[in-house]
C-alpha positions in Angstrom: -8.1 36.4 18.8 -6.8 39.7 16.9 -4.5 38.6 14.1 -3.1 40.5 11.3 -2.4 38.5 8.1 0.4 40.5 6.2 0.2 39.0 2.5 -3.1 38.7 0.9 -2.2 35.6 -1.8 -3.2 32.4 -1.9 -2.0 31.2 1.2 -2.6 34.7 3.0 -6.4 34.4 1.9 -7.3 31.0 2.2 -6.2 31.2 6.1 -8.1 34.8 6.1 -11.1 32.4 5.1 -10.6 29.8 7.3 -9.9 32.1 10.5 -12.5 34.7 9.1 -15.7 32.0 10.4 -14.6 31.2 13.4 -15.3 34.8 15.2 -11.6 35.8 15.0 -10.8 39.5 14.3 -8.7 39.2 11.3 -7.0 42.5 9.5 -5.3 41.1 6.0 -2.2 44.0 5.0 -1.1 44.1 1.2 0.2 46.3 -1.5 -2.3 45.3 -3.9 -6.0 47.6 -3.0 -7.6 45.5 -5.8 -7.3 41.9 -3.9 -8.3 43.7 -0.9 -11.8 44.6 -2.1 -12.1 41.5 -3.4 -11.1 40.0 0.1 -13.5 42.3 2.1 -16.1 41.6 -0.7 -16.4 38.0 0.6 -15.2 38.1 4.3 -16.0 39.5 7.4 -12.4 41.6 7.8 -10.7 44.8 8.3 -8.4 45.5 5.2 -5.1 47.8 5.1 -3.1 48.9 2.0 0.5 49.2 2.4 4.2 47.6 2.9 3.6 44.4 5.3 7.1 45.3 7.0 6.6 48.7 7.4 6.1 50.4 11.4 3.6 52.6 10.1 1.8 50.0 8.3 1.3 47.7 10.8 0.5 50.4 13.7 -2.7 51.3 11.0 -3.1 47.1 11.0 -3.4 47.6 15.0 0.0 45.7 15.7 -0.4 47.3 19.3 -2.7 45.2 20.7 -2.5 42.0 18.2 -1.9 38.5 19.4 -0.4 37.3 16.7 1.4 38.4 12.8 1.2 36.2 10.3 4.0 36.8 8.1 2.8 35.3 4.7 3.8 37.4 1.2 5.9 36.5 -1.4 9.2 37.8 0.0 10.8 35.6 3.0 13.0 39.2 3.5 9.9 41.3 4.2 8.3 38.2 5.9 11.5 38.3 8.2 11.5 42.1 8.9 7.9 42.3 9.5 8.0 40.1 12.2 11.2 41.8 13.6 9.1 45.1 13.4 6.2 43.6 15.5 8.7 41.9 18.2 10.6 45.3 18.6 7.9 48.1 18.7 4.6 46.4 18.9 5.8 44.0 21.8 3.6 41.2 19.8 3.5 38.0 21.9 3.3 35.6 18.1 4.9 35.9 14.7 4.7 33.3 11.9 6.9 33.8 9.0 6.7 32.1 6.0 10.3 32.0 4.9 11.1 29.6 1.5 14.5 29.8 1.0 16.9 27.1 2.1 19.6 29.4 2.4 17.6 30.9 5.4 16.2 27.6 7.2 19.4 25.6 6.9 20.7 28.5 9.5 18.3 27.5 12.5 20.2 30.4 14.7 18.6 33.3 12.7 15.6 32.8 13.9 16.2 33.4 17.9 14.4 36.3 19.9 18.2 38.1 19.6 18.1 37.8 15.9 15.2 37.5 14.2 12.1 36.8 16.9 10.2 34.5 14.9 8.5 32.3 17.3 7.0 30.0 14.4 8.8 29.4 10.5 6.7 28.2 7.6 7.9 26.6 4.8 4.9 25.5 2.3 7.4 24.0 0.0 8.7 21.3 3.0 5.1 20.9 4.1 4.0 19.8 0.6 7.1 17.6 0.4 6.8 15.7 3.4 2.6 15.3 2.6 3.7 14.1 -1.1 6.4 11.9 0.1 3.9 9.8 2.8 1.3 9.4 -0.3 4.3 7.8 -2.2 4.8 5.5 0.9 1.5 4.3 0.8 -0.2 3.9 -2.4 -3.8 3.8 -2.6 -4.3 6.3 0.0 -6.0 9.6 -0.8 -4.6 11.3 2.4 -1.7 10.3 4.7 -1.9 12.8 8.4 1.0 12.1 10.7 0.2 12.7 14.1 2.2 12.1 17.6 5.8 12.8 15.7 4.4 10.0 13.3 3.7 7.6 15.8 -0.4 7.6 14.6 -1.8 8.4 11.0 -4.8 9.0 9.9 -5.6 7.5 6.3 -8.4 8.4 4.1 -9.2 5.7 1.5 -11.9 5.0 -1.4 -13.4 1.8 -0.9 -13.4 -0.4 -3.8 -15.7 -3.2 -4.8 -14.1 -6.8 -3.3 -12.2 -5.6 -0.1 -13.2 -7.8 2.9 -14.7 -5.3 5.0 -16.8 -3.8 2.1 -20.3 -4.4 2.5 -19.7 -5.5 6.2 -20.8 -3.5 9.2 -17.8 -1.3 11.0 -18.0 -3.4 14.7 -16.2 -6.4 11.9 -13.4 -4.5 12.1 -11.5 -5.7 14.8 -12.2 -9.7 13.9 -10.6 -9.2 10.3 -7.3 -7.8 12.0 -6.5 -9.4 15.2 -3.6 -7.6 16.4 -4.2 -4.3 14.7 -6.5 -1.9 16.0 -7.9 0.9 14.3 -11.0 3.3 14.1 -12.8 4.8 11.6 -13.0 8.6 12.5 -15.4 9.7 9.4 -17.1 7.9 6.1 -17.9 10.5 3.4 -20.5 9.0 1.1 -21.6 11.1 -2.0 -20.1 14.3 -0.7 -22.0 13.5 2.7 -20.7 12.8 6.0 -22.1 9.9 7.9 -21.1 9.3 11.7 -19.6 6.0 12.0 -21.5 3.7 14.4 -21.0 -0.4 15.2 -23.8 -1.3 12.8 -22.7 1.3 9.9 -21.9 -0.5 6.5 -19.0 0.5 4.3 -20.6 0.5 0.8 -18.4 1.0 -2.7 -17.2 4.3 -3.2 -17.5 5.4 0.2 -14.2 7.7 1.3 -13.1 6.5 4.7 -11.0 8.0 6.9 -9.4 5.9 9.9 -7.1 6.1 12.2 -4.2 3.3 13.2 -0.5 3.3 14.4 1.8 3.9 11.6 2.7 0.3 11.5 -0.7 -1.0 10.8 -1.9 1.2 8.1 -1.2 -0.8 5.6 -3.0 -4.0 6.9 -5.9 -1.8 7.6 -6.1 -0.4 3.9 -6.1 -3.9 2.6 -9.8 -4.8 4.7 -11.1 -1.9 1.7 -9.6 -2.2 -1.5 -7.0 -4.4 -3.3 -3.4 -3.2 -1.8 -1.6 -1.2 -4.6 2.0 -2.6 -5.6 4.7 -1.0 -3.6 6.3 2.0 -5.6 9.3 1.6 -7.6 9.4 4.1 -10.0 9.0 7.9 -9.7 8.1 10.8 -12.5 8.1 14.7 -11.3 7.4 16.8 -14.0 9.0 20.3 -12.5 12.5 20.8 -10.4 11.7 23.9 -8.5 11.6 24.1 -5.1 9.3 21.2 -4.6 10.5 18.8 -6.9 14.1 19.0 -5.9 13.4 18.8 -2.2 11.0 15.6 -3.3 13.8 13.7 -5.3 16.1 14.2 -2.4 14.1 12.8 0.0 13.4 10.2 -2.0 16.0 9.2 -4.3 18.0 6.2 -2.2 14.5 4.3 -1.7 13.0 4.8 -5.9 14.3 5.2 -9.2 13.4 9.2 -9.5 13.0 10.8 -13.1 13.0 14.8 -12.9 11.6 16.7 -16.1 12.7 20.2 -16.2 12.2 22.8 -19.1 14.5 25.7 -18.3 18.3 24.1 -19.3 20.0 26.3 -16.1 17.5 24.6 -13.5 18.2 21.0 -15.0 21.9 21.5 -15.0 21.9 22.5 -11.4 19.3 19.8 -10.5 21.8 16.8 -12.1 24.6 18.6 -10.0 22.5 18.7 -6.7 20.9 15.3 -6.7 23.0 11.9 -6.5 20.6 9.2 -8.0 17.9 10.9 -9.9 17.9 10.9 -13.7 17.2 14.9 -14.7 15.4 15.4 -18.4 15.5 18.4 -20.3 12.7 18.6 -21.8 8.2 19.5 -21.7 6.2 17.2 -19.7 3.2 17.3 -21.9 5.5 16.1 -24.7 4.3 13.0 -25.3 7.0 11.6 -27.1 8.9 11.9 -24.2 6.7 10.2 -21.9 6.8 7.2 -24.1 10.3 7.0 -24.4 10.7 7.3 -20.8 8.5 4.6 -20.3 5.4 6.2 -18.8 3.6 2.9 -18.8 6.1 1.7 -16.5 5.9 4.8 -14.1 4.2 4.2 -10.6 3.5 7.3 -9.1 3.9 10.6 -12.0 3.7 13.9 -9.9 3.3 17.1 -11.7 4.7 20.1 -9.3 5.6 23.1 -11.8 4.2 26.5 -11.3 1.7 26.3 -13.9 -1.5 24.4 -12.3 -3.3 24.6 -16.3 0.4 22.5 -16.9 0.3 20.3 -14.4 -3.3 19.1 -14.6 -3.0 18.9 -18.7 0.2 16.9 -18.0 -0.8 14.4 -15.2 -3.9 13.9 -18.0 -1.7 12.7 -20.4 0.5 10.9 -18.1 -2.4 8.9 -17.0 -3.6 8.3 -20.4 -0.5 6.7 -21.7 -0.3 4.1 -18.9 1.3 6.0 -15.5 -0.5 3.7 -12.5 -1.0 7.1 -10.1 -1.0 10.7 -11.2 -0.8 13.7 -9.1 -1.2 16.9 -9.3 -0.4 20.4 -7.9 -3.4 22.8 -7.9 -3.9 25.9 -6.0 -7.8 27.2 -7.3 -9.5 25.3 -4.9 -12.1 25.2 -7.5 -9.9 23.3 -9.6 -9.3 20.7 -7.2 -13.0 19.2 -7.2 -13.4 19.7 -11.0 -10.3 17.0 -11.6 -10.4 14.7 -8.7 -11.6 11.2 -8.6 -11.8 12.1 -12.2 -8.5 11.3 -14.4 -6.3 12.7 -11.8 -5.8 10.7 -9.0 -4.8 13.0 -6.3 -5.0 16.9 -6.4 -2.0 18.2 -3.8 -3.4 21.9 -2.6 -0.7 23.7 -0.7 -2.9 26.2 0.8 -4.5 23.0 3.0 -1.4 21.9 3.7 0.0 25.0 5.0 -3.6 26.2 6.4 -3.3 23.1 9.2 0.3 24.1 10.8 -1.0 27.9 10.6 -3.8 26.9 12.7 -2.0 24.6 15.3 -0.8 28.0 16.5 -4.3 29.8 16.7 -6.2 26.8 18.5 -7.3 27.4 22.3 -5.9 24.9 24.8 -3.0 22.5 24.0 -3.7 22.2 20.9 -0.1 20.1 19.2 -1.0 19.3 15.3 -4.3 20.5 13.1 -5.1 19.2 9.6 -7.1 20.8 7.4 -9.2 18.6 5.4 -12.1 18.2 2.9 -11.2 21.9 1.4 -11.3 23.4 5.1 -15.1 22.0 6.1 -13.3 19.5 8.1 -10.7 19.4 10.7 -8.3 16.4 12.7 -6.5 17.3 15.2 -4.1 16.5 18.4 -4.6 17.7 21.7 -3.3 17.5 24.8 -5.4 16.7 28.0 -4.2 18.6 31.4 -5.9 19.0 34.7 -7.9 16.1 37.0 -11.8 14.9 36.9 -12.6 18.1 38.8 -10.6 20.6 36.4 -11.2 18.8 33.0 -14.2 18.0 31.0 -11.7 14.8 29.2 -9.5 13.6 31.6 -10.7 10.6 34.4 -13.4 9.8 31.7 -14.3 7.5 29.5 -14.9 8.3 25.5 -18.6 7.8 26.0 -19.4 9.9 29.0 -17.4 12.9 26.9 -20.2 15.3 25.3 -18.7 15.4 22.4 -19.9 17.6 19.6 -22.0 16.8 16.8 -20.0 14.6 13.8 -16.7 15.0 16.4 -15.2 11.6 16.5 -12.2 10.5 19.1 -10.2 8.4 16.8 -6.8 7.4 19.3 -5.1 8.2 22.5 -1.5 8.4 22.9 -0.5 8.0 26.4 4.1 8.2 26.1 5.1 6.0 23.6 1.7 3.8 23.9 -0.7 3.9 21.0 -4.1 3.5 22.5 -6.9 3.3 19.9 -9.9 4.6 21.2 -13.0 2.5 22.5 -16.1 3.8 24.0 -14.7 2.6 27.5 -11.3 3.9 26.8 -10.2 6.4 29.7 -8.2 9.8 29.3 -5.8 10.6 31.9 -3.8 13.9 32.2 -1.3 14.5 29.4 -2.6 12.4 26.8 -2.6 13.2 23.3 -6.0 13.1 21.5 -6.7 13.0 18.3 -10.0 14.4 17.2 -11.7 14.0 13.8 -14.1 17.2 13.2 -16.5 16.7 10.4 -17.9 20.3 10.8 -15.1 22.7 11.5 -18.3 24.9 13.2 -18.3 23.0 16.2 -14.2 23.8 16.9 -15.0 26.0 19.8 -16.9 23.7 21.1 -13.6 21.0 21.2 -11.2 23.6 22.1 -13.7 24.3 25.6 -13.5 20.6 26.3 -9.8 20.7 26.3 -9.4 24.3 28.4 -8.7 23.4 32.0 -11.0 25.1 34.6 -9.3 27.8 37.0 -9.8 25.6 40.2 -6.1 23.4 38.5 -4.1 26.3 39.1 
């Protein structure tokens, strides 16, 4: 696929990265000729200098022939205009935008082919709220996928010493929760992956990922490690963007605490917001953690702009008694160095975003991706079409699929049914799949498995 990647930041480049090994043709436009050698130092991509919205610009970027633009600097205007500038004189048949504002999204008619032809809006800001806002809804879980409008998740947990299934091989699964199904999709142990089988035991440590309908997760997570204490209490330490769309989602179900440090941002948060308490003041002040109670907080998420701040004061927080910390990080770099470590969970938005982004580049129906495990690994939902003849998926059962190596099929959702999946369990045509990938390499391989042959049409 030919795709031109206007905005060469940190979301612009981690998806460069990401699409960059996968044998796309990938052209990344920006301003800045210093990040481009940089980016063309380390991937395998054509670079152009210049204005992302301008016609000339993108004819040089070879708008005339792309499939898709991916809309993606700093400024939701020239995000907006680039992608009118590829509708109207390049004819191009996709345009993702990422567009922050709320003044723009809460206006859903803008973005029509007769105003602005944006076939696909990103918001990284609502992305990272909704994934922060499902970690709050289950603690103890280090990630929290929806999939199937919400209908399946997939949970990744760290088993801890005592929980029932600990120490027990996997096919125990089903006789510790009758009535709840599940499947583990993937067990990372060490850094490693290991293929879940019937006789494979769950040791300490191990991070688990399985997969369960929404109302069983938390039965599930309590066969590996002592359930955590439903949240009550709620620390953000930063109201921009993120933090204020956070309290408001949240604020009628926990007592929300917002620490802001500009006085004009706290004023206007404590005007916005119905039920959250708004502090003026530094989050790594420790006097103020104290008298706020820190040792009382649940869950203390630190969301400002400054990644050195938030990890320094999700430290802190932990240190003088908060239960969870989290963090927002963009060096991906940083993100191993802390986690697991005194920081509970590190929340990188360029993952979070990366996953819609590629729902839209995936072969074959492809409905929801995740990116996961820094990019290495992939979930995802797809949608099986055509008969026995036409298909490689559907009139079979999961173990006659050739499925590739470390590729896992964790559930089947067949209309409203939540089918978890079983080595005899059939696919029939429109199901939704979802697929654990522990080696993003073989994604080609699972997108062929999900084309349908010409002999359907």
């Amino acid at each position: 696929m030919k795709i031109i990647i206007l905005g060469a930041g940190q979301v612009g480049s981690s998806v460069a990265a990401n699409l960059a090994s996968e044998a796309n043709d990938i052209t990344v436009v920006d301003d800045n000729t210093a990040v481009l050698n940089d980016l063309q130092d380390r991937l395998d991509i054509r670079t152009v200098t210049g204005h992302a919205s301008h016609p000339d610009t993108l004819a040089q970027a070879g708008a005339d022939d792309a499939d898709m633009v991916l809309a993606v600097t700093s400024s939701d205007e020239t995000n907006m205009i680039a992608c009118q500038v590829a509708y109207t004189l390049f004819h191009t048949p996709t345009k993702i935008a990422r567009v922050r504002s709320l003044e723009y999204l809460n206006h859903s008619r803008l973005f029509t082919q007769e105003a602005l032809p944006v076939d696909v809006l990103i918001s990284p800001e609502q992305l990272v709220t909704d994934y922060i806002e499902r970690l709050i809804e289950n603690p103890g879980a280090l990630q929290v996928l929806d999939f199937a409008g919400g209908r399946v998740q997939l949970v990744a947990v760290r088993a801890y010493h005592g929980g029932p299934l600990v120490g027990h091989e996997l096919r125990t699964l089903k006789e510790h929760l009758p009535g709840a199904d599940a499947r583990v999709a993937a067990i990372f142990r060490s850094g490693k992956h290991i293929v879940p089988a019937g006789d494979t035991i769950i040791e300490v440590d191990d991070e688990v990922f399985f997969v369960a309908a929404r109302k069983h997760i938390r039965r599930v997570m309590s066969e590996l490690r002592k359930l955590d204490k439903p949240v009550k209490r709620v620390m953000l330490a930063g109201g921009g963007n993120i933090g204020m769309r956070l309290a408001s989602a949240i604020e009628q179900r926990y007592q929300i605490k917002i620490i802001e440090h500009n006085e004009e941002r706290s004023r206007s948060l404590s005007e916005d917001l119905d039920r959250s308490i708004v502090l003026l003041g530094d989050a790594a002040d420790e006097e103020l953690l104290l008298e706020e109670n820190i040792e009382n907080t649940d869950v203390f998420c630190a969301l400002t702009n400054d990644e050195e701040a938030n990890i320094l004061s999700a430290m802190l927080a932990k240190r003088l008694g908060a239960r969870k910390v989290m963090s927002l990080i963009n060096r991906a770099s940083y993100v191993d160095l802390v986690q697991s470590q005194t920081i509970d969970i590190a929340i990188s938005p360029q993952q979070a975003t990366i996953g819609s982004l590629l729902t839209h580049v995936r072969r074959g129906d492809v409905v929801v991706v995740h990116s996961l495990r820094r990019g290495a690994a992939e979930a995802m939902e797809a949608v099986a079409h055509g008969d026995r003849d036409s298909s490689k998926v559907v009139g079979r059962a999961i173990d006659e699929i050739k499925l590739p190596r470390g590729t896992t099929i964790g559930a089947i959702v067949r209309g409203e049914e939540v089918i978890i999946a079983h080595h005899d369990s059939v696919i029939e045509s429109d199901d939704h799949v979802i697929l654990f990938l522990s080696d993003k390499r073989c994604i080609q391989d699972v997108e062929r498995l999900f084309q349908v042959g010409v002999t359907f049409f």
